[in-house]
PyMOL Python script that loads the backbone (N, CA, C, O; Angstrom):
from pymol import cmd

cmd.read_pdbstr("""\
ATOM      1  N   UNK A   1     -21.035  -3.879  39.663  1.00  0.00           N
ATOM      2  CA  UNK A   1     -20.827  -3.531  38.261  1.00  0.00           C
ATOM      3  C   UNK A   1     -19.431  -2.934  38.117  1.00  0.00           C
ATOM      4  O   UNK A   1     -18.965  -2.162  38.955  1.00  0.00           O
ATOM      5  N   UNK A   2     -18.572  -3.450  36.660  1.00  0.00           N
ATOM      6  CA  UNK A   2     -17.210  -3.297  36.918  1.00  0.00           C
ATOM      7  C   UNK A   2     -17.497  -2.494  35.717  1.00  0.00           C
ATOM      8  O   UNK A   2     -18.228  -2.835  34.787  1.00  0.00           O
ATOM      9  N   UNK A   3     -16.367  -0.583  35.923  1.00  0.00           N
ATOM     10  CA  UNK A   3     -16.549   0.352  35.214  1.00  0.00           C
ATOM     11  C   UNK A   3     -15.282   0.782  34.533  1.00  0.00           C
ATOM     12  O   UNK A   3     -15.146   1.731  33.762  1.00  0.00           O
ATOM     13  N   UNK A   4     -14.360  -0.089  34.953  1.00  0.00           N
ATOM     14  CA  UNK A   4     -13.186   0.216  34.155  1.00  0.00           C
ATOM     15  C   UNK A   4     -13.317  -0.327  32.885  1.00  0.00           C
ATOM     16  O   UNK A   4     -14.220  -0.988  32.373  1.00  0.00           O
ATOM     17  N   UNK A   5     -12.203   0.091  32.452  1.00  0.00           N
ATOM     18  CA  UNK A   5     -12.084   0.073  31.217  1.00  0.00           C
ATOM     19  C   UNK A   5     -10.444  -0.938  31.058  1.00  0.00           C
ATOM     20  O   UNK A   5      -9.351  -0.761  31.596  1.00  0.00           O
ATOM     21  N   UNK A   6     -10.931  -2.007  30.069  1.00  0.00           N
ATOM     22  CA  UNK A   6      -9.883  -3.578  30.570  1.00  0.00           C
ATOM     23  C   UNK A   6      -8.471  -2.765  29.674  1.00  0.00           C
ATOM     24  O   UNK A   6      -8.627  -2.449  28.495  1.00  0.00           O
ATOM     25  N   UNK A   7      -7.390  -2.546  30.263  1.00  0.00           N
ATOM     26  CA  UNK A   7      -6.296  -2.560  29.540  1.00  0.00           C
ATOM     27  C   UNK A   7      -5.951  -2.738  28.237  1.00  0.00           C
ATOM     28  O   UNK A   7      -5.896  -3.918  27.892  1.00  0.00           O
ATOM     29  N   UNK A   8      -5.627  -1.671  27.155  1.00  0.00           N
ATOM     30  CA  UNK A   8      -5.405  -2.218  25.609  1.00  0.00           C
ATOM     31  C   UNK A   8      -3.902  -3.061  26.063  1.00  0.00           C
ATOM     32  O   UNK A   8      -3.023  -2.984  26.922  1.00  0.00           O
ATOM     33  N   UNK A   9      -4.332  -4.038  24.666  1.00  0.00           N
ATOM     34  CA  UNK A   9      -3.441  -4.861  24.796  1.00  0.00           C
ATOM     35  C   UNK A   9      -2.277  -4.514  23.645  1.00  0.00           C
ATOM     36  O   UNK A   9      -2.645  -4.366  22.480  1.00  0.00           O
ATOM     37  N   UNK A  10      -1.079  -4.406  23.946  1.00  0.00           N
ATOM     38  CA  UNK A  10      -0.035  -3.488  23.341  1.00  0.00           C
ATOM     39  C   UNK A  10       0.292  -4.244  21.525  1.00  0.00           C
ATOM     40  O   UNK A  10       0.215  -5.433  21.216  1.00  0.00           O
ATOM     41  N   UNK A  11       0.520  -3.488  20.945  1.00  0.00           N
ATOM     42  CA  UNK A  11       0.324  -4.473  19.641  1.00  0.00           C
ATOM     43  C   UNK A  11       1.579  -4.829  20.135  1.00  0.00           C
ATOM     44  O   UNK A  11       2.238  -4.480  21.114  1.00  0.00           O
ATOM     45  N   UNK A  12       1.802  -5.882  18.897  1.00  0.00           N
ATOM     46  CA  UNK A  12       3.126  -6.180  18.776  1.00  0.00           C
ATOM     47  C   UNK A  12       4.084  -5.728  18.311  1.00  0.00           C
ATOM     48  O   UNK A  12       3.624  -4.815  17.625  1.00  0.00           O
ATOM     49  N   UNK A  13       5.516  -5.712  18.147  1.00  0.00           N
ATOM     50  CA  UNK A  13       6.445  -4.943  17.635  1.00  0.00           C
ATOM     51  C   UNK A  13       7.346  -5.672  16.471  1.00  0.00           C
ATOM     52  O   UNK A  13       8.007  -5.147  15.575  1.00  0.00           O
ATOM     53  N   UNK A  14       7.114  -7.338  16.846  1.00  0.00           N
ATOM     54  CA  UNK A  14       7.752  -7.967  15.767  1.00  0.00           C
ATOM     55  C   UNK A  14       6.497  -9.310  15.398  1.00  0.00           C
ATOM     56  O   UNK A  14       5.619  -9.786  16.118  1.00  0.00           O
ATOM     57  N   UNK A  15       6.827  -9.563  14.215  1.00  0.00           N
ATOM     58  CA  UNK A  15       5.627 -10.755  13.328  1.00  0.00           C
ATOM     59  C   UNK A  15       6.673 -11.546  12.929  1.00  0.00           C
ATOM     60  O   UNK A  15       7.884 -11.332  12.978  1.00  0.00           O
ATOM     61  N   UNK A  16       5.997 -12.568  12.493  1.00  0.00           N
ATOM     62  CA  UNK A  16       7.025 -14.095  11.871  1.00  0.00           C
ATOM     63  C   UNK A  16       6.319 -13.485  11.329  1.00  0.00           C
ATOM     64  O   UNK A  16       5.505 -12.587  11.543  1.00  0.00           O
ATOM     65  N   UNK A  17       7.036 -14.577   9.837  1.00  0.00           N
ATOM     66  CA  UNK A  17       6.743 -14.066   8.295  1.00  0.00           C
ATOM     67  C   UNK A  17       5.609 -14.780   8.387  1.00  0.00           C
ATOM     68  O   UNK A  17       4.766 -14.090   7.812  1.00  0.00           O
ATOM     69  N   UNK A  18       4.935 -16.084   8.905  1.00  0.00           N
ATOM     70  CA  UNK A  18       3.538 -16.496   8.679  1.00  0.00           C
ATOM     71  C   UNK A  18       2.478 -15.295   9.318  1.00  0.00           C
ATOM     72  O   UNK A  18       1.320 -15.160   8.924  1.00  0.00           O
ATOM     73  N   UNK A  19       3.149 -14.416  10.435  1.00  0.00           N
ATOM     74  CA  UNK A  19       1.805 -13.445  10.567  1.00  0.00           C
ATOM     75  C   UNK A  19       1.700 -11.993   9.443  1.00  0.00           C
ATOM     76  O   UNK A  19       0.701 -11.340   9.140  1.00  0.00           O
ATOM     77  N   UNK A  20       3.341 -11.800   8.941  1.00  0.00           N
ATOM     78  CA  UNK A  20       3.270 -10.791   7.906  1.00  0.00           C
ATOM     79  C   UNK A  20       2.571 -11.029   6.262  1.00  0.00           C
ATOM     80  O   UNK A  20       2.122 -10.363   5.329  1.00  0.00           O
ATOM     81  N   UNK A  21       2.831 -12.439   6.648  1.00  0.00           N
ATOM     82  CA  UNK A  21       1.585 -12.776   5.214  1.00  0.00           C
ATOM     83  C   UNK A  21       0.340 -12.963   5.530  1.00  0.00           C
ATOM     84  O   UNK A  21      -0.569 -12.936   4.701  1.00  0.00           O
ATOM     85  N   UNK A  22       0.201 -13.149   6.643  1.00  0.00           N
ATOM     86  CA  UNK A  22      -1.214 -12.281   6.885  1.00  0.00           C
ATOM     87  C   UNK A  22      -2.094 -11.347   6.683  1.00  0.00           C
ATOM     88  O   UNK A  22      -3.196 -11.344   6.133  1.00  0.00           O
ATOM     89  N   UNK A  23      -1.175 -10.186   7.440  1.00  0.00           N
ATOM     90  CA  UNK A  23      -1.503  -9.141   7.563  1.00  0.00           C
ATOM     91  C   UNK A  23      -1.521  -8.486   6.196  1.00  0.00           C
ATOM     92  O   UNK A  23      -2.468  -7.830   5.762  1.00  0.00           O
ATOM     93  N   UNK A  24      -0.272  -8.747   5.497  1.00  0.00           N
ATOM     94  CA  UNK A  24       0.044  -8.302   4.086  1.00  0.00           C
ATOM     95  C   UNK A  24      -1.244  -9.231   2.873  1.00  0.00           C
ATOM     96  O   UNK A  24      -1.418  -8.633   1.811  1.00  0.00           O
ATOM     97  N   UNK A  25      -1.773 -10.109   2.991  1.00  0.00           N
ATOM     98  CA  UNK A  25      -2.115 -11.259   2.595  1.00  0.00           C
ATOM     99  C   UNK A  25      -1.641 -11.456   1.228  1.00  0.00           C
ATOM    100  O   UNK A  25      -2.294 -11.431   0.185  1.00  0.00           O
ATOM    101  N   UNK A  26      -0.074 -11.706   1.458  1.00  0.00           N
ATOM    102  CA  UNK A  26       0.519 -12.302   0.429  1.00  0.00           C
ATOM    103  C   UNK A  26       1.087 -13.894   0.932  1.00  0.00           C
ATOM    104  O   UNK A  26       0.925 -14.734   1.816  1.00  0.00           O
ATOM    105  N   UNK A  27       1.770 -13.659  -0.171  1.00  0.00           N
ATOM    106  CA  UNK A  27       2.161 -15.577  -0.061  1.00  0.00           C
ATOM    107  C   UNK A  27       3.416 -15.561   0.107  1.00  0.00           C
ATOM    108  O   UNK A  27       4.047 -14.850  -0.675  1.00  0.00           O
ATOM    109  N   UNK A  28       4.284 -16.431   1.307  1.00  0.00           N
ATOM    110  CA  UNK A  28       5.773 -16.911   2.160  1.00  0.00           C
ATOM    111  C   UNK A  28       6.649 -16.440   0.602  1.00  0.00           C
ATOM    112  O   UNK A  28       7.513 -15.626   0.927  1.00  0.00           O
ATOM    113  N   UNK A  29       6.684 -16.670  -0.787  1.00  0.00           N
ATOM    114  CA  UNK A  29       7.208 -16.422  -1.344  1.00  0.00           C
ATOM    115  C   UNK A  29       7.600 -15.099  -1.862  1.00  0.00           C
ATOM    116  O   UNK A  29       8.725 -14.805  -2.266  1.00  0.00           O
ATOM    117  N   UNK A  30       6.590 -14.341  -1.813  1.00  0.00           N
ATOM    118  CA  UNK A  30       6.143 -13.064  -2.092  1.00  0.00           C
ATOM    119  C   UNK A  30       7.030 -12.184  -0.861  1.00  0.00           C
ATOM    120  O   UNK A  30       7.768 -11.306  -1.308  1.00  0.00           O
ATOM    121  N   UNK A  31       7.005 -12.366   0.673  1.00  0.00           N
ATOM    122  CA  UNK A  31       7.179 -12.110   1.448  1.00  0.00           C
ATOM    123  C   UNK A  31       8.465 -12.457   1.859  1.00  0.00           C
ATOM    124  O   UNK A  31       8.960 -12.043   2.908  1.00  0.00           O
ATOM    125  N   UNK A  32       9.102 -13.303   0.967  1.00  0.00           N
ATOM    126  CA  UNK A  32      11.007 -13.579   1.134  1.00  0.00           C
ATOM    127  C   UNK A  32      11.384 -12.974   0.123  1.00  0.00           C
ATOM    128  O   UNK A  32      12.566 -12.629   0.119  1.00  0.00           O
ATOM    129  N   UNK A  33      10.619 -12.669  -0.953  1.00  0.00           N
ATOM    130  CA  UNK A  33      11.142 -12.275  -2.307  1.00  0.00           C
ATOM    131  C   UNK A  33      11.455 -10.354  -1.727  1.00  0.00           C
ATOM    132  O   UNK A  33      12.566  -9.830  -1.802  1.00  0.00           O
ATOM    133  N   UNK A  34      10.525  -9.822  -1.335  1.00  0.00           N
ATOM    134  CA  UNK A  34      10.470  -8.693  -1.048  1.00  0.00           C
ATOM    135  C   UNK A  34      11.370  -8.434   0.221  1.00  0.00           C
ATOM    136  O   UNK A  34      11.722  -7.290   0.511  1.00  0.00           O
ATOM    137  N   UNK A  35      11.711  -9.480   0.927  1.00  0.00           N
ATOM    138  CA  UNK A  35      13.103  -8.903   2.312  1.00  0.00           C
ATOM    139  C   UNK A  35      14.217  -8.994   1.055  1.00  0.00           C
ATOM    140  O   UNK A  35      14.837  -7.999   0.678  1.00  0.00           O
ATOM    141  N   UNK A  36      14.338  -9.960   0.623  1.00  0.00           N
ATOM    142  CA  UNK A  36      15.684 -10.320  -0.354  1.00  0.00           C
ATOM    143  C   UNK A  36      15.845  -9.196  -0.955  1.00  0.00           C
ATOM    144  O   UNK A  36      16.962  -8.684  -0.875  1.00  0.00           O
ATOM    145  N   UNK A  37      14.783  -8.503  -1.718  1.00  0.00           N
ATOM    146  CA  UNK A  37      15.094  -6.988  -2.347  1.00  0.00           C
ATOM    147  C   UNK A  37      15.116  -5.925  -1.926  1.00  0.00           C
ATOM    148  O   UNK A  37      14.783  -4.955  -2.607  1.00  0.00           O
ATOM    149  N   UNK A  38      15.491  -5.845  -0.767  1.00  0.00           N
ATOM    150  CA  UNK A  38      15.306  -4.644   0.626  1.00  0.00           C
ATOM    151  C   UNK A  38      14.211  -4.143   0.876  1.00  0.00           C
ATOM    152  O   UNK A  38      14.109  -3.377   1.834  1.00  0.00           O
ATOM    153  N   UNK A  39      12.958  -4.500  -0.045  1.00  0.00           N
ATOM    154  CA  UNK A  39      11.777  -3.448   0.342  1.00  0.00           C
ATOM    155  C   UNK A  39      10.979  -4.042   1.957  1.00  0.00           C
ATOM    156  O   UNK A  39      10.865  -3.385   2.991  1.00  0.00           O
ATOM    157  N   UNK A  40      10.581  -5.290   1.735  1.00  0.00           N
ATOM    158  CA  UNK A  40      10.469  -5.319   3.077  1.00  0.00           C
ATOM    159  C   UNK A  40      11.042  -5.340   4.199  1.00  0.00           C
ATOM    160  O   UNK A  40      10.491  -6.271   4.787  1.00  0.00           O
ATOM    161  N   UNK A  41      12.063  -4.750   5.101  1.00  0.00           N
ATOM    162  CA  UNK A  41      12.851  -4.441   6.361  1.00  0.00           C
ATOM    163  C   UNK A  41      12.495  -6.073   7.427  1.00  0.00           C
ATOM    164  O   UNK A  41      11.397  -6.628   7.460  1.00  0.00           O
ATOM    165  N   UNK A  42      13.552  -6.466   8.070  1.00  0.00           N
ATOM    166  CA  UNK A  42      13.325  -7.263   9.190  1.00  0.00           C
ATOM    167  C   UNK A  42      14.694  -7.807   9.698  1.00  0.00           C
ATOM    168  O   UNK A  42      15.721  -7.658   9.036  1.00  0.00           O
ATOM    169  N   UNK A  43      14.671  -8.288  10.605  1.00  0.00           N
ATOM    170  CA  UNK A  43      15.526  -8.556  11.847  1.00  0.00           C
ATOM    171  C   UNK A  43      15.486  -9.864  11.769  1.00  0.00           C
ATOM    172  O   UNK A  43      14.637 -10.606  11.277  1.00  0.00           O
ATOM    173  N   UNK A  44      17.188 -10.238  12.675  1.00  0.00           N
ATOM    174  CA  UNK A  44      17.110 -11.730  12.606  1.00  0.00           C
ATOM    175  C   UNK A  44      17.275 -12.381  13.848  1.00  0.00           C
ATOM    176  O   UNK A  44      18.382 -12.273  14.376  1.00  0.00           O
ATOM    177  N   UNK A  45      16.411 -13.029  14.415  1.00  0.00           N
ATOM    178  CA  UNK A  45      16.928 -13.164  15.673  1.00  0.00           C
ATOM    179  C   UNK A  45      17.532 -15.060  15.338  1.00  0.00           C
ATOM    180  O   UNK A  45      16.994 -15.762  14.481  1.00  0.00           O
ATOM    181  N   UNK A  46      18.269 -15.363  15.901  1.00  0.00           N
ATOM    182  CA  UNK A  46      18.863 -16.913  15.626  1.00  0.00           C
ATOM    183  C   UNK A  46      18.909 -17.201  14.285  1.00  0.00           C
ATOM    184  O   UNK A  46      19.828 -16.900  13.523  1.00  0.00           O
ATOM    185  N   UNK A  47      17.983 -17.742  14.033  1.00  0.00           N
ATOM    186  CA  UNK A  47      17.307 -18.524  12.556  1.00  0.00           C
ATOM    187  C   UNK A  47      16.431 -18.145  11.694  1.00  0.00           C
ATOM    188  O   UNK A  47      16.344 -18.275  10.473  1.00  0.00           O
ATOM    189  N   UNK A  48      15.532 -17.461  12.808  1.00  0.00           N
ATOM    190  CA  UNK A  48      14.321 -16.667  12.361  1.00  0.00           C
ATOM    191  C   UNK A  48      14.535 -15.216  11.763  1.00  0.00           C
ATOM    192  O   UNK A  48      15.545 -14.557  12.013  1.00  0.00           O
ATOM    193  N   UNK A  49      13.174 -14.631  10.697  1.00  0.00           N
ATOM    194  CA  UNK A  49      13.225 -13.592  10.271  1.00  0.00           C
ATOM    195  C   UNK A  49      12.315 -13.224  10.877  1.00  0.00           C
ATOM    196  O   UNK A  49      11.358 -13.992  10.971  1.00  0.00           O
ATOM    197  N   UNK A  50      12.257 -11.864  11.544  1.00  0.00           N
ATOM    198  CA  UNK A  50      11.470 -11.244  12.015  1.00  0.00           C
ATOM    199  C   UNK A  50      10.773  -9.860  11.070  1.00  0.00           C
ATOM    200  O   UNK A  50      11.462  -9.241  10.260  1.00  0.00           O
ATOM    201  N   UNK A  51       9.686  -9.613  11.273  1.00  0.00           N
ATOM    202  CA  UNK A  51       9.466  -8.467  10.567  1.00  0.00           C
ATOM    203  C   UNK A  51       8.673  -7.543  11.632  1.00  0.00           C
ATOM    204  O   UNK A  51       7.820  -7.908  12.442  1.00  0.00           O
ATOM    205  N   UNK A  52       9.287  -5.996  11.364  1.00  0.00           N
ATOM    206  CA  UNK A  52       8.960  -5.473  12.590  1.00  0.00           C
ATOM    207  C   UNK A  52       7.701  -4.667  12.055  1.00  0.00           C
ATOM    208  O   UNK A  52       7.729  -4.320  10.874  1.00  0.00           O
ATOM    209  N   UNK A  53       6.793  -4.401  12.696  1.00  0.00           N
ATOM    210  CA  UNK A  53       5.469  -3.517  12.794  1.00  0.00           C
ATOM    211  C   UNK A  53       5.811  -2.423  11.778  1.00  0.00           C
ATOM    212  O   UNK A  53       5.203  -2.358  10.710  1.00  0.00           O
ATOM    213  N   UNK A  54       6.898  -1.461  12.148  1.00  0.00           N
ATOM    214  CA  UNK A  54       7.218   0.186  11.598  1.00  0.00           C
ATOM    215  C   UNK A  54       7.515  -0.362  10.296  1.00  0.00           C
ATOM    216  O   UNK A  54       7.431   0.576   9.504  1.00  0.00           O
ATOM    217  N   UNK A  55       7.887  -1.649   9.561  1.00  0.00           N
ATOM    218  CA  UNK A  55       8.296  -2.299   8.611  1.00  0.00           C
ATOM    219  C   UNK A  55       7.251  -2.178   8.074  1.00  0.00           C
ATOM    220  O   UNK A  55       7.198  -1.279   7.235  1.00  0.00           O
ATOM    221  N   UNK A  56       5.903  -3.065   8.330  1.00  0.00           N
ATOM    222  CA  UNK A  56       4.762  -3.506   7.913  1.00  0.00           C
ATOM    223  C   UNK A  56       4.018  -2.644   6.999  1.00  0.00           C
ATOM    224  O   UNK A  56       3.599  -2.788   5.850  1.00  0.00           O
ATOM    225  N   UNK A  57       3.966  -1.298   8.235  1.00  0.00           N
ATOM    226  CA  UNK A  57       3.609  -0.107   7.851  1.00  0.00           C
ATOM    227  C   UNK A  57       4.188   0.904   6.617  1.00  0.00           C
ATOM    228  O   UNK A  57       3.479   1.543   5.839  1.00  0.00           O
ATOM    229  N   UNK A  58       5.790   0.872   6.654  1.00  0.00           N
ATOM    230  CA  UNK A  58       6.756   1.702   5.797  1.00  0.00           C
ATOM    231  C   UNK A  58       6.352   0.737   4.358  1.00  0.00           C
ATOM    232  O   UNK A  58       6.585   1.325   3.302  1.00  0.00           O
ATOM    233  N   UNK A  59       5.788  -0.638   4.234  1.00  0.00           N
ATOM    234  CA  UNK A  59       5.701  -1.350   2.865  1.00  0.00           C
ATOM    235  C   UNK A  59       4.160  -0.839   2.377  1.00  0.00           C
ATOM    236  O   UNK A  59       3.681  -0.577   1.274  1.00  0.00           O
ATOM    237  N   UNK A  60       3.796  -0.832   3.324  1.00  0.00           N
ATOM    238  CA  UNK A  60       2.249  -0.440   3.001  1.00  0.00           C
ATOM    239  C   UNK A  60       2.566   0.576   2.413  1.00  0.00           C
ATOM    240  O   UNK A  60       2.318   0.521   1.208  1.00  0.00           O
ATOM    241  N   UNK A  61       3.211   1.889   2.908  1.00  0.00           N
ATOM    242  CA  UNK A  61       3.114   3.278   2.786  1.00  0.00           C
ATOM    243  C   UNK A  61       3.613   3.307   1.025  1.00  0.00           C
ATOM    244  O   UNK A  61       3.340   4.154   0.174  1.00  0.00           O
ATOM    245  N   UNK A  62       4.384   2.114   0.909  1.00  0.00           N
ATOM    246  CA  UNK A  62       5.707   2.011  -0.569  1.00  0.00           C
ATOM    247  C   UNK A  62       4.485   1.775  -1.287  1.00  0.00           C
ATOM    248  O   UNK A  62       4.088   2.799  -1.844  1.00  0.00           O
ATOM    249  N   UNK A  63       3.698   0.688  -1.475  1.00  0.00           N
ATOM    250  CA  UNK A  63       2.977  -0.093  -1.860  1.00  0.00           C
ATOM    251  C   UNK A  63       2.400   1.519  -2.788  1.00  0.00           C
ATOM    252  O   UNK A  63       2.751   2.143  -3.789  1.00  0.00           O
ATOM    253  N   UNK A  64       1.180   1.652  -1.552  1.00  0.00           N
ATOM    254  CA  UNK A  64       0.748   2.854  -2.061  1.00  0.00           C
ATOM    255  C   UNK A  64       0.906   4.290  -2.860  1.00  0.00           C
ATOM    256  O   UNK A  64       0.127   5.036  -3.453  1.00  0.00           O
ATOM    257  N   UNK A  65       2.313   4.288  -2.570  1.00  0.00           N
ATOM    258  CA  UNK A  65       2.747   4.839  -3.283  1.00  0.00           C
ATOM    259  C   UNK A  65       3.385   4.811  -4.822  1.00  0.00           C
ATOM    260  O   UNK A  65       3.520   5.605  -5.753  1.00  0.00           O
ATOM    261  N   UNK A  66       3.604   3.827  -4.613  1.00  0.00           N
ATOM    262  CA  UNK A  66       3.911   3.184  -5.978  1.00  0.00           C
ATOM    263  C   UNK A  66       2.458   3.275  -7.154  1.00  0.00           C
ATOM    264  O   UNK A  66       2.542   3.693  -8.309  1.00  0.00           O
ATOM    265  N   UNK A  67       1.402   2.852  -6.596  1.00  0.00           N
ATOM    266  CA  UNK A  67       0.110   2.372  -6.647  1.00  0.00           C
ATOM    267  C   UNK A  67      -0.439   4.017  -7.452  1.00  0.00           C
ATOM    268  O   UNK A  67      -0.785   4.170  -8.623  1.00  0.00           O
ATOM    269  N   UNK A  68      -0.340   5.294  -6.118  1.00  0.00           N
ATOM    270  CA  UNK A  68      -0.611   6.434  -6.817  1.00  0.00           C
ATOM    271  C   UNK A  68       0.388   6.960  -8.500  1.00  0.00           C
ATOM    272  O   UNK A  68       0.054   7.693  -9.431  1.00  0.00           O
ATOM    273  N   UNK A  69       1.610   6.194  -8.240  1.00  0.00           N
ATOM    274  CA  UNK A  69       2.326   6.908  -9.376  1.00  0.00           C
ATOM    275  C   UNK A  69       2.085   6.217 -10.566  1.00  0.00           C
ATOM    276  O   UNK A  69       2.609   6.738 -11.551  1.00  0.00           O
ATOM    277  N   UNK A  70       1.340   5.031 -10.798  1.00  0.00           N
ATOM    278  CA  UNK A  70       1.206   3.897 -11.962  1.00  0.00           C
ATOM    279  C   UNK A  70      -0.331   4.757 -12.208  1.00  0.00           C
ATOM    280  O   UNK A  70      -0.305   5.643 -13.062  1.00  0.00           O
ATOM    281  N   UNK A  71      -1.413   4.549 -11.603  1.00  0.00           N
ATOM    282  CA  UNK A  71      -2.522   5.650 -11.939  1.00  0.00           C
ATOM    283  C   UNK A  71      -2.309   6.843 -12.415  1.00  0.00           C
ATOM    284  O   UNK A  71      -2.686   7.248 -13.514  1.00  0.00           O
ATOM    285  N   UNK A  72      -1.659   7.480 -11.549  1.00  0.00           N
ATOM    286  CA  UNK A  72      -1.789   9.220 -12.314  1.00  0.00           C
ATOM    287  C   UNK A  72      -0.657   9.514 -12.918  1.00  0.00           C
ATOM    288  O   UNK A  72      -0.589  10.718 -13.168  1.00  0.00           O
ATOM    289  N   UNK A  73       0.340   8.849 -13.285  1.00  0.00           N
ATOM    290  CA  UNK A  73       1.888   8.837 -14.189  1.00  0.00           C
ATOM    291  C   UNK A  73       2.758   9.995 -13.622  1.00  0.00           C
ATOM    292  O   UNK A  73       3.656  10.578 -14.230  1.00  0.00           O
ATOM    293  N   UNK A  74       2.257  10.269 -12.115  1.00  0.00           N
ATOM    294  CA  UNK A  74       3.216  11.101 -11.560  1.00  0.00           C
ATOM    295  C   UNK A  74       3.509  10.353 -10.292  1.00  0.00           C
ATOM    296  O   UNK A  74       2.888   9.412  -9.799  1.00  0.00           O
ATOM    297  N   UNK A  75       4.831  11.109  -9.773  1.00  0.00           N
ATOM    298  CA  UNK A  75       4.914  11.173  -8.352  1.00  0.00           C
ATOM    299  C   UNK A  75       4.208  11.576  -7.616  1.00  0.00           C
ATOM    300  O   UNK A  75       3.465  12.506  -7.930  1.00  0.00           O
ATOM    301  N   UNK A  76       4.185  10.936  -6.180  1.00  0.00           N
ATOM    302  CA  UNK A  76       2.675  10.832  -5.276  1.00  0.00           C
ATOM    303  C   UNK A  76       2.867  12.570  -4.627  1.00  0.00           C
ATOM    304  O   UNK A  76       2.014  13.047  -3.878  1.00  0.00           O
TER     305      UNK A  76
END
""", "prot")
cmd.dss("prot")
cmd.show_as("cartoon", "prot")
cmd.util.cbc("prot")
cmd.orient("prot")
């Protein structure tokens, strides 16, 4: 009987924009529209746009925040 415990597997640190519209579950347009306007953050490696994890998170955090100030007509 095996008692370890299997290795977490490390998230990732960067997403293509098909896994950030995922995660985000918005749409490739939505998700170029928002790098183009600085809110979503990402990296370029060659050709590709990368979007990094701390990104993912910092839009979420905007999102929400935005979200509290349209409800209660204040700052969060």
């Amino acid at each position: 009987m095996d008692t370890t415990t299997p290795a977490a597997v490390p998230a990732k640190h960067l997403y293509r924009v098909t896994e950030a519209m995922r995660l985000l579950s918005m749409s490739r347009s939505v998700i170029y529209e928002e790098m183009r306007g600085g809110r979503l953050r990402f990296v370029k490696r060659g050709r590709s746009r990368l979007v990094p994890a701390v990104a993912i998170d910092s839009y979420v955090q905007l999102l929400i925040h935005e979200t509290e100030e349209d409800i209660y007509g204040r700052a969060a």
